[in-house]
C-alpha positions, 0 to 999 in steps of 0.5 A, a space after each residue: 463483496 464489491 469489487 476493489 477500487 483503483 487506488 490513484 496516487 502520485 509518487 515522490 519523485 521531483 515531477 510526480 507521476 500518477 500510478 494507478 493501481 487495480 485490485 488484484 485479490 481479497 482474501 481470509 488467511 485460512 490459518 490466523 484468520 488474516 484479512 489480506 487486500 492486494 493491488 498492483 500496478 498494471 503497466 503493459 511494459 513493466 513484467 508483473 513482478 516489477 509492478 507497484 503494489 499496495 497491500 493492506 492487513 488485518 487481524 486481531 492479536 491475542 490480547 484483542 487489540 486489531 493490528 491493521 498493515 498498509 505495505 507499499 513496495 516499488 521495485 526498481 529495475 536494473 538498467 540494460 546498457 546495450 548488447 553482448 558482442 552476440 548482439 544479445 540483451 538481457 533482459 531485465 530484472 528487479 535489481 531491488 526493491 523499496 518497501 514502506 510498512 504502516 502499522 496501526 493497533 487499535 483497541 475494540 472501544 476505539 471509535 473512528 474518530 480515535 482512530 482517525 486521529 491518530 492516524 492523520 497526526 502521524 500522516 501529518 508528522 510524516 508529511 511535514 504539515 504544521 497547520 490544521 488540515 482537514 482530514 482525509 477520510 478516503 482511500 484505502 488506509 484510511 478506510 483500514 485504519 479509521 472505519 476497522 473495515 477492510 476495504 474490497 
């Protein structure tokens, strides 16, 4: 199995920021038989439970059909505001955390080009685009949704 790649994305923000995510694991649920790909932020200042993370699922459900899951989570930090009359400072923790879930399920005769279809109309409704657009054809989910490949 190759090694993950780094996922580069830029976030919503007013003046976007670049996050760089590493591949942290690929693994098989011993129990469902689950495909499970995980990359996390890797900010030296940021504690390892506060970091960005990607993850991508898949499996097949009893009817057949696979069900692919691309998960995003940001969590977001609670803000210290100076010293205890002790002069201690807590340190700080998630405050909480916001998640997005994309699921796709796709039958086995379902090509890639059904299933890249599918999957750029509804990223394009998402993002507001109107016009034809080429689609995109890289990155984790897409290599997930499109190609039924997990990516490592």
């Amino acid at each position: 199995m190759s090694a993950q790649a780094n996922i580069i994305a830029f976030d919503g923000a007013s003046t976007p920021v670049t996050h760089t995510l590493v591949g942290i694991s690929v693994r098989v649920d011993p129990k469902t038989g689950e495909e499970i790909a995980l990359w996390r932020e890797a900010l030296t200042t940021v504690p390892l439970y506060a970091q960005v993370t990607i993850e991508t699922r898949k499996r097949r459900l009893p009817s057949g059909v696979k069900q692919v899951t691309l998960t995003a989570s940001v969590p977001v930090m609670e803000s210290v505001s100076g010293q205890n009359a002790a002069g201690y400072t807590a340190a700080p923790k998630v405050a909480y955390t916001n998640t997005i879930r994309v699921t796709g399920f796709f039958h086995d005769r379902a090509t890639i080009s059904d299933r890249r279809l599918v999957r750029q109309l509804a990223t394009n409704v998402f993002n507001g685009i109107s016009t034809t657009v080429a689609p995109v054809t890289s990155g984790p989910s897409a290599e997930l949704f499109d190609q039924d490949i997990m990516v490592s």
